[in-house]
N, C-alpha and C positions, 0 to 999 in steps of 0.2 A: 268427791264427797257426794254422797245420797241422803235423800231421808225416806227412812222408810215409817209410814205411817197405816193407823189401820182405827178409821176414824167413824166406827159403829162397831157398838157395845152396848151392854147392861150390865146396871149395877144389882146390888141387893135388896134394890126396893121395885125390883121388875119381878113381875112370876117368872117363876120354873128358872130362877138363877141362883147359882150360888149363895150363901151368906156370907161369904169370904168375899164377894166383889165390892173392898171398895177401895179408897183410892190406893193408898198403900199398896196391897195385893196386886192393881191392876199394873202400877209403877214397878212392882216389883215381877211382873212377868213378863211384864216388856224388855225389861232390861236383859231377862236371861234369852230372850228370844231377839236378843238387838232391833229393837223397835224405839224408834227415838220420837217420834211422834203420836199420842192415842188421843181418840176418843174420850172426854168426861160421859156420857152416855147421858139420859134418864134427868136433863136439868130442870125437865117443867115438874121433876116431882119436890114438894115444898121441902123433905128433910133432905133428900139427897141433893137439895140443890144450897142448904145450911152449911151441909159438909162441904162444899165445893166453894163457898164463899172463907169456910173458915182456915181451909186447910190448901189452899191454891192460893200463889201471889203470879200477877202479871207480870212476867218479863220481858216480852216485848207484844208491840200491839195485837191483843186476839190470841195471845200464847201463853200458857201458865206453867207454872214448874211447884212442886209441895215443896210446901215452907217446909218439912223434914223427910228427908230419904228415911226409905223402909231400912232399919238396922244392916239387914245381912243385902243393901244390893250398896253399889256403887256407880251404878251405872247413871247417865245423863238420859232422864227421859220426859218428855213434855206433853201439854194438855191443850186441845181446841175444844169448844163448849160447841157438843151435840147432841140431838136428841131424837129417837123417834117415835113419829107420830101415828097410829092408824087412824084411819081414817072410812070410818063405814054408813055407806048413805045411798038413796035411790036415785039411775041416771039412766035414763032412758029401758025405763019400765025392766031394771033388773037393779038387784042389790049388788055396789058395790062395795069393795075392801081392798082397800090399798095403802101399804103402810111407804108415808117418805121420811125420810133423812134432812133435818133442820141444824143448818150452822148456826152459831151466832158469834160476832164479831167482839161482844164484848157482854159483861155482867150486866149493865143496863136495859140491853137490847132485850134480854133475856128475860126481865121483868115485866118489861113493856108487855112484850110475848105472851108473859104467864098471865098476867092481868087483864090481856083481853081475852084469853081463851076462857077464864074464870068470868067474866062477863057473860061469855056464851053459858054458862051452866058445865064446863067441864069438870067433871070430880077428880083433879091431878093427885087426891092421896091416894086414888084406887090402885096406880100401877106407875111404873116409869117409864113404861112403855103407851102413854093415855088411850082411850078409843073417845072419840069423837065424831059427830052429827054431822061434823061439817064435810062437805065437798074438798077434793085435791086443789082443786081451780080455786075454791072460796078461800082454802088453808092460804096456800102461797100470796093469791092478793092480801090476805091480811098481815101475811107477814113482811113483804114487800114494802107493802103501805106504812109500817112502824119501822124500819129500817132498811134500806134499798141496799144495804151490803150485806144481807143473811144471804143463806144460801141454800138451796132444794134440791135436794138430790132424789128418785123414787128408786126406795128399796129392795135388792133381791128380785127383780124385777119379770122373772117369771114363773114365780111358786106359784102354783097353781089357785091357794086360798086368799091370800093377800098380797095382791101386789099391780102394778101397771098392766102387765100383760098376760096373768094369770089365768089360768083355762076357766075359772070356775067360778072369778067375779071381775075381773080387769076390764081392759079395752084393747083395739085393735091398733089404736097410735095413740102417740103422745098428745094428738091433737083434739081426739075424741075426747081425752081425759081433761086436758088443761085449756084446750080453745084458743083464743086470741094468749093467753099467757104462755103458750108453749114456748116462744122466744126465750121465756125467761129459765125452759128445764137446759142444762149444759151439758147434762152427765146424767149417766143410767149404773146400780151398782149391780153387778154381774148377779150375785146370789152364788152359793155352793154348788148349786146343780148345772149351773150353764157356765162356760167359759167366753173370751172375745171372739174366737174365731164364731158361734155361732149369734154372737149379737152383731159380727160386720156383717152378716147377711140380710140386715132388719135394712128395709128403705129409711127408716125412721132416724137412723143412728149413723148415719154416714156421715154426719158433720158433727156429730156428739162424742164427749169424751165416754171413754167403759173404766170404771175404775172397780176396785176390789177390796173389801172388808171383810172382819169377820165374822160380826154379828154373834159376839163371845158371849156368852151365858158363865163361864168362870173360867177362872185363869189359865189352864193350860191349852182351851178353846184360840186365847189371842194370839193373833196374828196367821190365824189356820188362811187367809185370805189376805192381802195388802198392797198398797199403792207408793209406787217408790218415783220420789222428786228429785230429781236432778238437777242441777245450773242451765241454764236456758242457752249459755253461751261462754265460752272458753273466759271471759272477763269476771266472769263471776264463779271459775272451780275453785280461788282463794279464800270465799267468803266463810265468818265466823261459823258457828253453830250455828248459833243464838241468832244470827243477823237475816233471818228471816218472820215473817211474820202471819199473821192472818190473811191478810190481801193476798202476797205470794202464794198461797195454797190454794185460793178461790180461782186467783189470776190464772196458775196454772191448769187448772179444772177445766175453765173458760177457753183454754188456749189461745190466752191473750198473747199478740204479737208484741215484741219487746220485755215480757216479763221479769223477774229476777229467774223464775223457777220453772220449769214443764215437768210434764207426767214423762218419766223414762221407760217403765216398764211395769206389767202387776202381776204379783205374786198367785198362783190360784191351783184353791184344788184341782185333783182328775175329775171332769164335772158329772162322769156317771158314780163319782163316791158319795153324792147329792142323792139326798133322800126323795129328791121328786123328778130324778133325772128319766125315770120309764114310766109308763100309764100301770095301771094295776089297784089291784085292791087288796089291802093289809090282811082285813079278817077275813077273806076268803081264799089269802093265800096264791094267789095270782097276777102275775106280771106279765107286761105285755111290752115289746119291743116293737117302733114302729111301725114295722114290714108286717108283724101279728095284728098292730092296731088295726092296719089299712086291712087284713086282711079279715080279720075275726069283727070287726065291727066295736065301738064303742060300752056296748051292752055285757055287764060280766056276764059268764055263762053260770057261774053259781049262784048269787043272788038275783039275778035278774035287774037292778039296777045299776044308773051309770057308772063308768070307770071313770078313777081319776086319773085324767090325762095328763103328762108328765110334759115336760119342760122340753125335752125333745123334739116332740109330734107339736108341740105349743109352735117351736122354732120354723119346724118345718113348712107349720099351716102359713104362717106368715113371714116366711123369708121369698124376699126378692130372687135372690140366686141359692141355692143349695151346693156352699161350699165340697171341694175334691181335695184330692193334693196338690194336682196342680194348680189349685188356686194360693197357693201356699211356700213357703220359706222355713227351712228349719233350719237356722245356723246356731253353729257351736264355738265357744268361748274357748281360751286356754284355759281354763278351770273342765273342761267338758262338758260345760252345762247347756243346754239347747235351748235357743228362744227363738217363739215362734211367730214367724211375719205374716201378713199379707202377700202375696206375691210382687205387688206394685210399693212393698213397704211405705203405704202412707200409714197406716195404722202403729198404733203404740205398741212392742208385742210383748210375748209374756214367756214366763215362765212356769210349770209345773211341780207341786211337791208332794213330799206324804210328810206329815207333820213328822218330826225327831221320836216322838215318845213311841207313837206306831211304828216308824220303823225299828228302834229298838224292842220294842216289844214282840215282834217279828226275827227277829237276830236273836232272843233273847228262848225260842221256841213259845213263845206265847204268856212269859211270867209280866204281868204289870209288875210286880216290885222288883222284879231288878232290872225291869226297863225304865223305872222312875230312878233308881236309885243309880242307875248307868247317865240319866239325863242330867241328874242334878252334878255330876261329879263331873263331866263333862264340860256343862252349860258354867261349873264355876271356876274350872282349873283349866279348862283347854280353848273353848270359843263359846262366844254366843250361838243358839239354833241358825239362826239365818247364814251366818259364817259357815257352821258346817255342812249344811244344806248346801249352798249356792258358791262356796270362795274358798276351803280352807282345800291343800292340794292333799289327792288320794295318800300319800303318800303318809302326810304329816296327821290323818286320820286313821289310817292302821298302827300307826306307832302311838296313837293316845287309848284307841279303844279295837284294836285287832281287824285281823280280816275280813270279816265277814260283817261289818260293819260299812269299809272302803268300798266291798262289793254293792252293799245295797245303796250307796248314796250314788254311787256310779251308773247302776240300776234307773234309779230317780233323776239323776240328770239327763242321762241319755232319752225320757221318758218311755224305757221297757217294762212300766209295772202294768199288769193288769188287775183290771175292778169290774166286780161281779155286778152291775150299774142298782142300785138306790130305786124305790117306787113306792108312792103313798104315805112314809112317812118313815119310810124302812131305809136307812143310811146304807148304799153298798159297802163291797166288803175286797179291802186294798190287797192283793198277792203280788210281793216284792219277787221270791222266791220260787223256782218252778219253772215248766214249759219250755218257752223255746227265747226267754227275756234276757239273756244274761247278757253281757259285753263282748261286742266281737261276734255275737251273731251277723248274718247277713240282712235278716228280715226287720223290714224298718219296725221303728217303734211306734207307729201309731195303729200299723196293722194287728197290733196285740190287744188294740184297744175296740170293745161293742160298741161305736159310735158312729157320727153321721155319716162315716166315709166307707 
């Protein structure tokens, strides 16, 4: 038994999100993507957090499920109450912007929460996503201070414009940012542009859990990222659904010894398909790949100022060690799907995907409508995405939707896709099909990939 969860989001009272995100919709994407755990997103905003009182009952501690399933799903899918916060303020004679990730344990805590940020002068109808005055350090002490079982996570953690270790307003540790509170950070969430293998290289995070969300802006976004909970210990693969809770999820995070639950594995884009995965600059049409950054210098050569430096070169400025292969494990499941260790497998590892609708839409020679229309008749008559992604056998996917279908998931397991890598705000661009990636090649799959190795 697993759960897979993907516990950052926004609803429809955040910008630049859908108007379709709300609870319903979100319940009901999940389900087609077998996601049994999400995110409420956006609770310090006053209406979106109306709907979340009105339309949410607790079923077990810190866990919610809607009082009515969306018509067309059937699916079991449940709710932890999270939010995130920016957070943009001056620290050490530079602006910074760093957006985290807020659990809360229960509706209560949540008010308490709201009430004092409204103290501060926060205007929560602006956004559901708030910006706030206060300090990273200042946020967490006050949330701490009003309940010692919320929980901090720092988001996306190295987009270059907001986040912990971000090129262009972060810091260089967690310790810079949070001080004497950094005990209290447990977990760092990947972001789309970076993966684990280059957060195990951070000195910072060697005792930290790396989990994965997806930071959905609307429905077919959820679960593009996710964090999948296992049983802690052979005594507990019998346990209910339902028979876990809020603490279980934190505990796990914590990697509390004895728990009910641990982190087994996280779900995660190819992190150069991340929009900030190379340095470069969008309007002047310029990308730069590390090897270019160190060599061409930080300075576009077309407009003459800075480049934005990607997530990569971010990695590299401050990693301990600069991961190889051999610092590495790539084993394969009977399903064929690759998950990737540490060498010393003390880290959690992960696996790679290309969302369902992309690769249909790639099998489909590039039609969005009969790649929606191939996902919806799939995702209702045959398996969930994550099923057919990660579990359903080749076999039993060419006889629901043909071969060349069986090829591309085969493709994405074995991780043979290459991605033309993302820079400045420009999303790369995923080729399942092509070159030298197919199944049964000789050359491994990560040599296909522009990345740190």
């Amino acid at each position: 038994m697993q759960i897979i969860a993907d516990l950052h989001l926004h609803s429809k009272y955040s910008r630049a999100v859908s108007q379709r995100m709300d609870l319903a919709e979100i319940a009901r994407w999940a389900g087609k993507k077998g996601i049994l755990l999400m995110a409420t997103g956006d609770w310090t905003h006053p209406l979106w957090f109306r709907e979340i009182t009105q339309n949410l009952i607790e079923v077990a501690p810190g866990i919610f499920s809607l009082k009515k399933k969306p018509f067309d799903s059937d699916a079991e899918v449940y709710f932890l109450l999270s939010v995130e916060i920016s957070s943009i303020y001056s620290q050490g004679d530079k602006q910074r912007r760093v957006h985290n990730l807020i659990f809360s344990p229960s509706i209560k805590t949540c008010e308490k929460i709201v009430k004092a940020l409204e103290e501060k002068g926060a205007n929560l109808l602006a956004d559901g996503r708030p910006i706030l005055g206060i300090s990273s350090k200042n946020l967490l002490e006050m949330v701490l201070s009003i309940d010692e079982k919320a929980f901090f996570i720092p988001c996306h953690v190295w987009t270059p414009w907001f986040s912990l270790y971000g090129s262009k307003s972060g810091f260089d540790s967690i310790e810079e940012c949070f001080g004497e509170m950094s005990k209290h950070i447990y977990a760092v969430e990947t972001g789309l542009s970076s993966d684990p293998i280059m957060n195990w290289q951070i000195d910072d995070l060697k005792n930290r859990s790396i989990v994965s969300f997806s930071d959905a802006h609307s429905g077919p976004k959820i679960g593009r990222e996710a964090t999948v909970f296992v049983p802690n210990t052979i005594s507990n693969f019998k346990f209910q659904i339902l028979n876990f809770s809020y603490g279980d999820i934190t505990d796990a995070i914590k990697q509390k010894p004895g728990g009910k639950l641990k982190i087994g594995y996280t779900i995660e884009f190819f992190p150069e398909e991340g929009k900030y995965h190379w340095s470069g600059h969008r309007n002047c049409n310029l990308r730069y790949s590390p090897a270019e950054v160190k060599k061409n210098g930080i300075i576009c050569p077309v407009c003459k100022k800075p480049l934005t430096i990607g997530v990569e070169n971010r990695v590299i400025q401050l990693s301990e060690k600069i991961y190889d292969h051999s610092d590495l494990k790539f084993l394969e499941n009977k399903s064929g799907l690759v998950f990737v260790y540490d060498k010393e497998q003390r880290r959690k590892p992960f696996v790679s995907i290309v969302q369902l609708i992309e690769t249909l839409t790639e099998v489909n020679n590039g039609s969005p409508t009969r790649a929606l229309a191939d996902y919806e008749r799939l995702t209702s008559e045959f398996a969930p995405e994550f099923d057919i992604l990660l579990k359903q056998p080749l076999e039993q996917i060419e006889s629901h939707a043909g071969q060349k279908l069986r090829q591309a998931i085969e493709i994405i397991r074995k991780r043979r896709v290459f991605v033309d890598p993302g820079y400045d705000g420009v999303f790369g661009k995923v080729k399942i099909f092509g070159g030298n990636n197919q199944p049964g090649e000789e050359k491994l799959p990560e040599e296909k990939q522009p990345t740190l190795f």
